[in-house]
N, CA, C and O of each residue as an XYZ file, in Angstrom:
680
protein
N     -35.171     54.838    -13.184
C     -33.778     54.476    -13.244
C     -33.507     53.682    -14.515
O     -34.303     52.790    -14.810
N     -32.138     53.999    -15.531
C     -31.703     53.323    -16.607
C     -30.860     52.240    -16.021
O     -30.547     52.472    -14.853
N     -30.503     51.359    -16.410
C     -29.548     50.577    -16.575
C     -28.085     51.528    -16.841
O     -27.035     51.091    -16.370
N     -28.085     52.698    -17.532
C     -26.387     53.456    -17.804
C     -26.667     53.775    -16.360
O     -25.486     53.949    -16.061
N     -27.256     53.970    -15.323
C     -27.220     54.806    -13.826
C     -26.594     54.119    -13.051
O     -26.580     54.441    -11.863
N     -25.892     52.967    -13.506
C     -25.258     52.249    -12.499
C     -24.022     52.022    -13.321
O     -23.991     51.965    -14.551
N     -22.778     51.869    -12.313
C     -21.336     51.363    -13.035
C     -21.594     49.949    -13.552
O     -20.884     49.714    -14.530
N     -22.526     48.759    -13.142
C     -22.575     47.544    -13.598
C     -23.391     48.067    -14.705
O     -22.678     48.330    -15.673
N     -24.163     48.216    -14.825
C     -25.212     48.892    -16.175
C     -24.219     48.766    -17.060
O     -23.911     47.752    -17.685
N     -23.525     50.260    -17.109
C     -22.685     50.701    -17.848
C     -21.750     49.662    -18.868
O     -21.602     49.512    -20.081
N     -21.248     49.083    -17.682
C     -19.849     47.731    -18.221
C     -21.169     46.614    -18.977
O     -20.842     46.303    -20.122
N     -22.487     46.020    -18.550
C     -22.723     45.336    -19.275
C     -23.197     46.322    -20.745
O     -23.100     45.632    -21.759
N     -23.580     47.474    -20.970
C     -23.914     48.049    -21.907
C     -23.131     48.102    -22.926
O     -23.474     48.306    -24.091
N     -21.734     47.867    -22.397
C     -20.090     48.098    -23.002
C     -20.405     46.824    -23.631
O     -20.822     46.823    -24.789
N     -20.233     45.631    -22.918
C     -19.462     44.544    -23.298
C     -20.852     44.226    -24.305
O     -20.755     44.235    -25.533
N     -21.732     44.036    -23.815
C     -23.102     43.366    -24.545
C     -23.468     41.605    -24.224
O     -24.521     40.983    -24.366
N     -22.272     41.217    -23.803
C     -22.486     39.489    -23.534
C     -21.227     39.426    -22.217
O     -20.168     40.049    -22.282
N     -21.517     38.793    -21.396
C     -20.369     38.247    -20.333
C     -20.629     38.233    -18.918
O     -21.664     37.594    -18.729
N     -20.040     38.746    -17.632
C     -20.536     38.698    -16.633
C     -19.599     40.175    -15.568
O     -18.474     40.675    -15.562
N     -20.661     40.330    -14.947
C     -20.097     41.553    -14.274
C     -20.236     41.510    -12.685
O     -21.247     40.938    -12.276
N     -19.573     41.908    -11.960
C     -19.244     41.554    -10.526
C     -19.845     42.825     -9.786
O     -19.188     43.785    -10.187
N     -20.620     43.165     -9.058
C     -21.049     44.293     -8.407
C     -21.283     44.260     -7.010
O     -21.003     43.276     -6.326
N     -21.840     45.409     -6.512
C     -21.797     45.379     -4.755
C     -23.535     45.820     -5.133
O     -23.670     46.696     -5.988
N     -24.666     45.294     -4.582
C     -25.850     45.765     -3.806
C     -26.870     45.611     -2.757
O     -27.525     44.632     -2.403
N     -26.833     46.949     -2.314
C     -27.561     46.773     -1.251
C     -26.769     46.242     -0.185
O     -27.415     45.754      0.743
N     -24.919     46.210     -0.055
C     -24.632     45.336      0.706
C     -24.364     44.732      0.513
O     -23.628     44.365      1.429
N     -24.363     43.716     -0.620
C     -24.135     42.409     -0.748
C     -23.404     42.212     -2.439
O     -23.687     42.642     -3.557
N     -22.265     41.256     -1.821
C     -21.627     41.305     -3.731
C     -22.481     40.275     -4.111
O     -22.917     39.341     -3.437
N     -22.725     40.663     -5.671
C     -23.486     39.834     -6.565
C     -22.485     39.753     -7.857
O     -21.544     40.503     -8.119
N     -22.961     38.635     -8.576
C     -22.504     38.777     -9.597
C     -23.857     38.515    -10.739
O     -24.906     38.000    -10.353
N     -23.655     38.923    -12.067
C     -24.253     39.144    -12.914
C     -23.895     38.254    -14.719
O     -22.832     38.112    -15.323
N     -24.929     37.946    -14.981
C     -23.785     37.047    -15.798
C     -25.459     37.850    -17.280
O     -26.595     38.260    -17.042
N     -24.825     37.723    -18.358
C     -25.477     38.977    -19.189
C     -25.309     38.346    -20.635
O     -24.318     37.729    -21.026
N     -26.571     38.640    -21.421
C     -26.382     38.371    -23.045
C     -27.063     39.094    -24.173
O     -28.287     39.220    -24.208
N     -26.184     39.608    -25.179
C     -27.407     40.635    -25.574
C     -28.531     39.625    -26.854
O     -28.039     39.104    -27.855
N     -29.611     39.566    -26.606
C     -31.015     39.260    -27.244
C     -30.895     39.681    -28.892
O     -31.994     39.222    -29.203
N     -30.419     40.161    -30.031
C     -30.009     40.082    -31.205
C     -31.030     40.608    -31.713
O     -30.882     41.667    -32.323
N     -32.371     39.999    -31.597
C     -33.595     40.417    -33.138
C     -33.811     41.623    -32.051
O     -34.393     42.535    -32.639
N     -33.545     41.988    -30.607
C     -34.491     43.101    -29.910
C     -33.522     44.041    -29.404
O     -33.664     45.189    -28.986
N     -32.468     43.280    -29.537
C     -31.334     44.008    -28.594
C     -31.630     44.315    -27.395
O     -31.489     45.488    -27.050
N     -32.000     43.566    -26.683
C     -31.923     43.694    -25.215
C     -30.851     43.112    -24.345
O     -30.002     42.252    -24.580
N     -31.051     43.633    -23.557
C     -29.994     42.872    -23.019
C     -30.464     41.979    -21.505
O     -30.764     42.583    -20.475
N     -30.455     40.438    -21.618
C     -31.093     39.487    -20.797
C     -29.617     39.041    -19.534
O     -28.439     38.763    -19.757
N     -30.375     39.150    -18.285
C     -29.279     39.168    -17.497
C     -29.809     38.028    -16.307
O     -30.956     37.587    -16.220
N     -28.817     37.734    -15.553
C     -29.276     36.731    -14.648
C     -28.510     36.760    -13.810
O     -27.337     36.441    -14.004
N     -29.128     37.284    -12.253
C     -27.941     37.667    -11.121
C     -28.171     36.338    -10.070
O     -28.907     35.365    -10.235
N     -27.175     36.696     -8.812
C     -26.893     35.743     -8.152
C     -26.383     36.750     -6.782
O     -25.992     37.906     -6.944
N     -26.464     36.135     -5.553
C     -25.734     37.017     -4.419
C     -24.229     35.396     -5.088
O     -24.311     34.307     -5.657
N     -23.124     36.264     -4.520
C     -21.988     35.420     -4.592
C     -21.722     34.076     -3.194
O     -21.173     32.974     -3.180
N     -22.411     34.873     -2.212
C     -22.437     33.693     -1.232
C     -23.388     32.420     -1.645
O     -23.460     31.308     -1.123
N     -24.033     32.926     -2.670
C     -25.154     31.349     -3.183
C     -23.834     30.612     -4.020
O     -23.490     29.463     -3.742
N     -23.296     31.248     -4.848
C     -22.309     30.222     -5.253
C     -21.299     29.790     -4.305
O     -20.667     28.814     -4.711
N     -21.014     30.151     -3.353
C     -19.944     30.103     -2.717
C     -20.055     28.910     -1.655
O     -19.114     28.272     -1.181
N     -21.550     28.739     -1.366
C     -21.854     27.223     -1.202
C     -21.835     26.346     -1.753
O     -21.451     25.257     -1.326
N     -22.351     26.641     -3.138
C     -21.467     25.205     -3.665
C     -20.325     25.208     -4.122
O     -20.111     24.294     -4.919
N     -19.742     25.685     -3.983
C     -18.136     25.709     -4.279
C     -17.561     24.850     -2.729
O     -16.696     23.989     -2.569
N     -18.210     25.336     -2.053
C     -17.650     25.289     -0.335
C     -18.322     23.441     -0.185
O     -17.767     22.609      0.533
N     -19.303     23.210     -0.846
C     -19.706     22.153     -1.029
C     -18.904     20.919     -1.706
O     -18.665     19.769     -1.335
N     -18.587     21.694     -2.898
C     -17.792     20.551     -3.708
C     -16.363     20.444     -2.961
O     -15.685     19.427     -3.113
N     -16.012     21.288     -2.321
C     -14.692     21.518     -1.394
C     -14.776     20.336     -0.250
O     -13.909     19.509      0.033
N     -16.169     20.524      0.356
C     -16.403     19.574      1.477
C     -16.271     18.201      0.933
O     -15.359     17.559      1.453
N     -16.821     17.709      0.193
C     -17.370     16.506     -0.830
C     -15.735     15.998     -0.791
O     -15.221     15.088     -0.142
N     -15.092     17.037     -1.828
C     -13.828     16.692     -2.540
C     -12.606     15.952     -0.961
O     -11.963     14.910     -0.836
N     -12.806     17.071     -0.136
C     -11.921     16.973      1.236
C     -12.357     15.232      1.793
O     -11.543     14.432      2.254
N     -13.733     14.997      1.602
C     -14.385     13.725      2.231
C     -13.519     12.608      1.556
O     -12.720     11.984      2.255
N     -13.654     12.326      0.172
C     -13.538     11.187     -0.622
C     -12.308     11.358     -1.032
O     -12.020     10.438     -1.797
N     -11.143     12.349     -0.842
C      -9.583     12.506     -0.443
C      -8.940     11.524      0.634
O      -8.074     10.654      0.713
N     -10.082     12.322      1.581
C      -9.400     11.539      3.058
C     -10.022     10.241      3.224
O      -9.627      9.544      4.158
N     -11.217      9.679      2.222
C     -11.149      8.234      2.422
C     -10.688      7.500      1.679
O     -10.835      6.293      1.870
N      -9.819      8.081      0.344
C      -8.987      7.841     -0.608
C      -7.606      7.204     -0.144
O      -7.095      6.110     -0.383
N      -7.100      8.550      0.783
C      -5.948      8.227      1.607
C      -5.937      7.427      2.861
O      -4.863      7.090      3.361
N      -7.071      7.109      3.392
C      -7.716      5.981      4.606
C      -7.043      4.491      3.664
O      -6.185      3.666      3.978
N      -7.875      4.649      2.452
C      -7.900      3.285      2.286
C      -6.782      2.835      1.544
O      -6.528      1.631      1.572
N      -5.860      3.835      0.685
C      -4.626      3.537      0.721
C      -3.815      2.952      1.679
O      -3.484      1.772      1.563
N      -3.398      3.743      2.759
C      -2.859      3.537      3.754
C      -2.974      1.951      4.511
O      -2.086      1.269      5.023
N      -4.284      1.716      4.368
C      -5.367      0.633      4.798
C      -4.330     -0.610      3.863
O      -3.746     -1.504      4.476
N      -4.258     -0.497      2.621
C      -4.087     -1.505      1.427
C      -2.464     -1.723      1.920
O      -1.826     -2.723      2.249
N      -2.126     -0.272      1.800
C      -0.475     -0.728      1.779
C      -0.116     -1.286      3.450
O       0.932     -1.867      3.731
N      -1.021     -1.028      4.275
C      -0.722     -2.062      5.466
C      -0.557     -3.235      5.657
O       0.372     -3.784      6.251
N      -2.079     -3.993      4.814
C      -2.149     -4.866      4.482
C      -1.116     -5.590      3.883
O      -0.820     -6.749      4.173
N      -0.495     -4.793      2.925
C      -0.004     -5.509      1.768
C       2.033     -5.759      2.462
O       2.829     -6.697      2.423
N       2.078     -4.235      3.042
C       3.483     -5.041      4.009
C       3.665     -5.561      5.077
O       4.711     -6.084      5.459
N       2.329     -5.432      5.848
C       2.399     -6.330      6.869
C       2.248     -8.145      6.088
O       2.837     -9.134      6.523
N       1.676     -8.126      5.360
C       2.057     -9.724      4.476
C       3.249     -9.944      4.007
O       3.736    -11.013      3.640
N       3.672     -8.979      4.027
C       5.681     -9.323      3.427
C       6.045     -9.497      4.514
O       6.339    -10.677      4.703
N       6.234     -8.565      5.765
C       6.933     -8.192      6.537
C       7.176     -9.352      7.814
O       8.146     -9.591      8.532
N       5.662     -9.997      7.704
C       5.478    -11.058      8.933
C       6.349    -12.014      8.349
O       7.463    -12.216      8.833
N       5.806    -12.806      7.037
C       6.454    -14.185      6.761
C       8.244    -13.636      6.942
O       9.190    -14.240      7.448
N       8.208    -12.879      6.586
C       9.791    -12.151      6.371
C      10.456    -12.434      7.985
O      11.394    -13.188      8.241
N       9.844    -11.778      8.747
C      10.213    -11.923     10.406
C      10.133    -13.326     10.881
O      11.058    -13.747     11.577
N       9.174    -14.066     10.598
C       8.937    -15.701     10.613
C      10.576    -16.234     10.571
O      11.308    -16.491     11.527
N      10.882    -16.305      9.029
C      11.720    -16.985      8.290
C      13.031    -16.350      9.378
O      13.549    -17.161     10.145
N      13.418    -15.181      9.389
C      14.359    -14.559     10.247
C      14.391    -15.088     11.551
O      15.554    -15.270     11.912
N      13.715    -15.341     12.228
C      13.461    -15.632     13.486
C      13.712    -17.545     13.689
O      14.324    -18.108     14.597
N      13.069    -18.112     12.619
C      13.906    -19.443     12.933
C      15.008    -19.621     12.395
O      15.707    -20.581     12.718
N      15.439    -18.606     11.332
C      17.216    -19.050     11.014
C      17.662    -18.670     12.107
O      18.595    -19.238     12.675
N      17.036    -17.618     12.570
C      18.140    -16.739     14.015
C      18.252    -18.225     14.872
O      19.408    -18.626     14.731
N      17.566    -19.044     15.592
C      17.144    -20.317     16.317
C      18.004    -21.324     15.912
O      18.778    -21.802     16.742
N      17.992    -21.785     14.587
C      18.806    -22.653     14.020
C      19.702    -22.136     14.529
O      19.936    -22.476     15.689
N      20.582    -21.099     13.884
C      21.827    -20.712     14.194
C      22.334    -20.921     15.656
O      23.434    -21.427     15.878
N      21.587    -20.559     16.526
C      21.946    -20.551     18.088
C      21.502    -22.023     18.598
O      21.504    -22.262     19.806
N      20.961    -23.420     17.248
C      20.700    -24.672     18.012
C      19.641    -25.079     18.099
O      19.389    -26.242     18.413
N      18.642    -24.046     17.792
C      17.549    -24.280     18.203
C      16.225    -24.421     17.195
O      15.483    -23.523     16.797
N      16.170    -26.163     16.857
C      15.417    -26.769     15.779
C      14.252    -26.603     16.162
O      13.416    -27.000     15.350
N      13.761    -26.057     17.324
C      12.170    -26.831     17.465
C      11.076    -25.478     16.959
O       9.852    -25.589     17.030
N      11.742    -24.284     16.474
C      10.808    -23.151     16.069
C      10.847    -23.223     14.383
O      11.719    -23.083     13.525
N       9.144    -23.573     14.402
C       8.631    -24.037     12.574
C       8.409    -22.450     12.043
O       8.709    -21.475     12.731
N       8.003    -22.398     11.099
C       7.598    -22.004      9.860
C       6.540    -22.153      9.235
O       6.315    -23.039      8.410
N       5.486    -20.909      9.738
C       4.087    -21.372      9.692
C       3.783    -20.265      8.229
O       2.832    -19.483      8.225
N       4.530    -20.356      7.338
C       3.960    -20.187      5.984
C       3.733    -21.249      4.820
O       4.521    -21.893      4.129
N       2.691    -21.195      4.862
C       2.580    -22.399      3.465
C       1.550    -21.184      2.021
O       0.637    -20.375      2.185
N       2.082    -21.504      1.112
C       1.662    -20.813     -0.281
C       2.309    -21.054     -1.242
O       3.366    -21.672     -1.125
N       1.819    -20.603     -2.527
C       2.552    -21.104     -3.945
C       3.108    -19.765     -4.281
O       3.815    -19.705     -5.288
N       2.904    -18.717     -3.614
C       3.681    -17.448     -4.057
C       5.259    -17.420     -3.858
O       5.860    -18.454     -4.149
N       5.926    -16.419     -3.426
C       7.600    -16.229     -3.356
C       7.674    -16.804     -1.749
O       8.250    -17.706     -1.140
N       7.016    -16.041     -1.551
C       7.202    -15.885      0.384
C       7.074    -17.925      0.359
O       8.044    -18.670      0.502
N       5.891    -18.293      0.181
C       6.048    -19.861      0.542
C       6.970    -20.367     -0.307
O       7.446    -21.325      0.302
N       7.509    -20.279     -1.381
C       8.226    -20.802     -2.024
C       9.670    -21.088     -1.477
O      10.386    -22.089     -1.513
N       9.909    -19.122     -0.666
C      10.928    -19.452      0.433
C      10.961    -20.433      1.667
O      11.873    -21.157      2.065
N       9.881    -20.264      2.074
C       9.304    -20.956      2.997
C       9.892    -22.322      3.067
O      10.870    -22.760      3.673
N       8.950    -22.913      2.212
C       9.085    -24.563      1.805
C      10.780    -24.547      1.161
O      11.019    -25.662      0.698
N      11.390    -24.064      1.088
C      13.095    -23.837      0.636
C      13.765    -24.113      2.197
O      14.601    -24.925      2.594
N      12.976    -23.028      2.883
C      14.043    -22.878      4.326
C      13.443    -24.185      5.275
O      14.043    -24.593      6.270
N      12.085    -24.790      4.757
C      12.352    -26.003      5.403
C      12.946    -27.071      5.098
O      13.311    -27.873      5.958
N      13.131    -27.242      3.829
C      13.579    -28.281      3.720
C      15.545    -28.508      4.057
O      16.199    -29.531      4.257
N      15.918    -27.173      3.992
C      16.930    -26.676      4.543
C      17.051    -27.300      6.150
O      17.884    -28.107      6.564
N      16.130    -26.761      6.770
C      16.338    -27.264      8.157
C      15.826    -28.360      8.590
O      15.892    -28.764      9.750
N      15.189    -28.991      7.503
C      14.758    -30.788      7.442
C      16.482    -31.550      7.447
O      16.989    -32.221      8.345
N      17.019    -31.186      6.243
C      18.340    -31.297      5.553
C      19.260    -31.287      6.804
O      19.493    -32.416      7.238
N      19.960    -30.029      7.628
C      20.479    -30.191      8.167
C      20.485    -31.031      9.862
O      21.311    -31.531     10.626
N      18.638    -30.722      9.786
C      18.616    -31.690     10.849
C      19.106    -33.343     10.965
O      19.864    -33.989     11.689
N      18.444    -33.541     10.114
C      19.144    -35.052      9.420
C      20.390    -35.423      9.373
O      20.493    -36.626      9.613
N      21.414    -34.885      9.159
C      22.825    -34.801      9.204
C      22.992    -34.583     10.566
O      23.825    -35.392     10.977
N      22.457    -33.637     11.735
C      22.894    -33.883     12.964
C      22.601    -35.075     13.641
O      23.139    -35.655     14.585
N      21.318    -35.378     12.722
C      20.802    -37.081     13.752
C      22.005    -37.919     13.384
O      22.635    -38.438     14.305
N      22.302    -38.063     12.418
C      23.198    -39.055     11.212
C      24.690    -38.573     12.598
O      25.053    -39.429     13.405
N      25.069    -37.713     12.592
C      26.321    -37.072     13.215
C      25.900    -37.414     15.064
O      26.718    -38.035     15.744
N      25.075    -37.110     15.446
C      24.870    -37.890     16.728
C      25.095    -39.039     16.941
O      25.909    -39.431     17.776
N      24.138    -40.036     15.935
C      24.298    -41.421     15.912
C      25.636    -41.739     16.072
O      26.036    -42.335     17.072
N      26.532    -41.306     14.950
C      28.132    -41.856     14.643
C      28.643    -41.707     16.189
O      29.050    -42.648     16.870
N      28.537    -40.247     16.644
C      28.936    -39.776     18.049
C      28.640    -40.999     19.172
O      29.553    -41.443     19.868
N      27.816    -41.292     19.227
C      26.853    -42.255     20.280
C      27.550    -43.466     19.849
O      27.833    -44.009     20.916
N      27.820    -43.919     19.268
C      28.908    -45.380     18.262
C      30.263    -45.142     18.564
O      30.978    -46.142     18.622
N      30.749    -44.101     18.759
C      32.166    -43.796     18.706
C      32.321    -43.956     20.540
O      33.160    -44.561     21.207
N      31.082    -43.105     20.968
C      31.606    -43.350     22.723
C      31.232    -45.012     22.956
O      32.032    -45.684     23.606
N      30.019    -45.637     22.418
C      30.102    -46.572     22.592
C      31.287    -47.883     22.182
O      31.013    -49.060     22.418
N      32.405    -47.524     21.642
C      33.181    -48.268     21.044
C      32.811    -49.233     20.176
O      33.429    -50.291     20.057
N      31.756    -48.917     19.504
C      31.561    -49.319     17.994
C      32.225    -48.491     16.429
O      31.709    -47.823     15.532
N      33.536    -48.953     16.717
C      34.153    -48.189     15.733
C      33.474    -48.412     14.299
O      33.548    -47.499     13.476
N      32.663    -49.879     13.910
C      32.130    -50.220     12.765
C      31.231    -49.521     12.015
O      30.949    -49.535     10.816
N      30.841    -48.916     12.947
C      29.493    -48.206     12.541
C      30.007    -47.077     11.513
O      31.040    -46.415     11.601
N      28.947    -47.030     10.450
C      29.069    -45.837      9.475
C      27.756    -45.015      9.322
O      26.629    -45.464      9.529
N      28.056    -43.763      8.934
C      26.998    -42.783      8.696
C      26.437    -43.727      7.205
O      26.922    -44.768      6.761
N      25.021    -42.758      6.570
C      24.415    -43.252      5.684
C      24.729    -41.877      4.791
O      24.009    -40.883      4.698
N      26.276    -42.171      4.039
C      26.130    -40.925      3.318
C      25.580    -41.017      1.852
O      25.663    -39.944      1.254
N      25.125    -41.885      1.252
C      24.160    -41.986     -0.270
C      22.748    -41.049      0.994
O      22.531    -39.951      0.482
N      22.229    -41.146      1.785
C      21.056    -40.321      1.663
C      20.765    -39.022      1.437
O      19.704    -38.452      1.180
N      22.415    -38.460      1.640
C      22.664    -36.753      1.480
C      23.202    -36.636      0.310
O      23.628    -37.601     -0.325
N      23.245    -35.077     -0.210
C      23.775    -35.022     -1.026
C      24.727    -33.823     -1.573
O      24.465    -32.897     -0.806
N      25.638    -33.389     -2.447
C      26.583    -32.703     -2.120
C      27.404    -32.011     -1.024
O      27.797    -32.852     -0.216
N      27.581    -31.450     -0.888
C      28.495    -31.229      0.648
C      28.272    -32.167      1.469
O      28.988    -33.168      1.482
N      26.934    -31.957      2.540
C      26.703    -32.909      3.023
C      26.864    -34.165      2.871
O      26.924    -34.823      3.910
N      26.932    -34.577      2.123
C      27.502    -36.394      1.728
C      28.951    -35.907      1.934
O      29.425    -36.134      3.047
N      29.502    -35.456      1.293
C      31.147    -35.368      1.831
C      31.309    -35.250      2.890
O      32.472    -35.542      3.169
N      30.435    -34.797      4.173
C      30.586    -34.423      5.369
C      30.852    -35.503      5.992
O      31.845    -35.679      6.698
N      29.757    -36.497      5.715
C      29.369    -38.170      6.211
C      30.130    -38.608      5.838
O      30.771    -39.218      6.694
N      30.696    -38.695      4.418
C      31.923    -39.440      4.187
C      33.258    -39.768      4.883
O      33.838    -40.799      5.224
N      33.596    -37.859      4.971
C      34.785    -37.405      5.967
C      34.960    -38.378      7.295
O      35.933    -39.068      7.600
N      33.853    -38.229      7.903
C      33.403    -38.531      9.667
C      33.674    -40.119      9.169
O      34.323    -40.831      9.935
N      33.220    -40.644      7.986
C      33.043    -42.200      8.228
C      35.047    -42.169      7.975
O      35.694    -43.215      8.042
C-alpha cells in the first residue's frame, strides 16, 4: 500500500505540510504532517480525536471549576461587603424610626472612622442633643406645675435653634 491509496494520503501529498482529518478503522483521527526538505519525505504524526477531546473536555472541566469558584467567591465578597452597608444602614433607620415615635432608649451600636461611623457618631450626638433639650423642657414643665414661675431653662448650653427654643419657653 502507497500513501496516494488513501484520500488522506492524497490531501497530505497535495498540501506537503498541515493537518488532515480522516476516518480509520472506525475511528476519526486526525493527522497533523510536514514535508522533511533534504529527503522529501513526508513526517506525520496521528492521534484518535477522542485523545484530544479529553483534554479539551478537561480544560472545559478545570475552566467550569475555577468559574464557579470565581463566581462563589464573588458573590461571597459582595455579601459581605452589603451586608456591612446595609446593617449599620438598618441600625441608624431603626433608632431614628424610635426617636421619632419617643423612643430614646434604642443605641447605635456602630463605632468606626469610616462614613457609616462617622454617621453614626453624627446621629448620636443628634440624639444626645435633643435628648438634653427634653430633660431641659421637662425640668421647666415640672417648675411650671410646681409654681415656680422663676425657674429658667439653661439656654447658653445649646446652640442654634435649640437655644432659641429655651429662650422662647424661658
Amino acid at each position: 500500500l502507497h500513501l496516494s491509496d488513501f484520500e488522506f494520503g492524497r490531501k497530505m501529498l497535495s498540501l506537503r505540510d498541515g493537518r488532515v482529518s480522516y476516518l480509520w478503522n472506525g475511528e476519526d483521527k486526525t493527522a497533523r504532517f510536514l514535508t522533511y526538505p533534504e529527503k522529501g519525505w513526508i513526517v506525520a504524526a496521528t492521534a484518535r480525536n477522542i485523545e484530544f477531546l479529553k483534554v479539551i473536555n478537561r480544560i472545559k472541566d478545570i475552566s467550569f471549576i475555577a468559574t464557579a469558584a470565581a463566581v462563589t467567591l464573588i458573590i461571597c465578597v459582595i455579601s459581605l461587603v452589603t451586608s456591612g452597608i446595609t446593617r449599620p444602614v438598618e441600625n441608624i433607620v431603626e433608632t431614628a424610626n424610635a426617636i421619632a415615635d419617643g423612643n430614646f432608649q434604642k443605641e447605635i451600636d456602630i463605632h468606626g472612622k469610616d462614613e457609616m461611623g462617622q454617621i453614626a457618631t453624627a446621629f448620636r450626638n443628634m440624639k444626645q442633643t435633643i435628648g438634653h433639650v427634653l430633660k431641659e423642657m421637662d425640668d421647666l414643665i415640672q417648675s411650671v406645675q410646681e409654681g415656680r414661675l422663676d425657674k429658667r431653662g439653661n439656654a447658653k448650653a445649646f446652640k442654634g435653634s435649640w437655644r432659641e427654643l429655651i429662650f422662647g419657653v424661658n
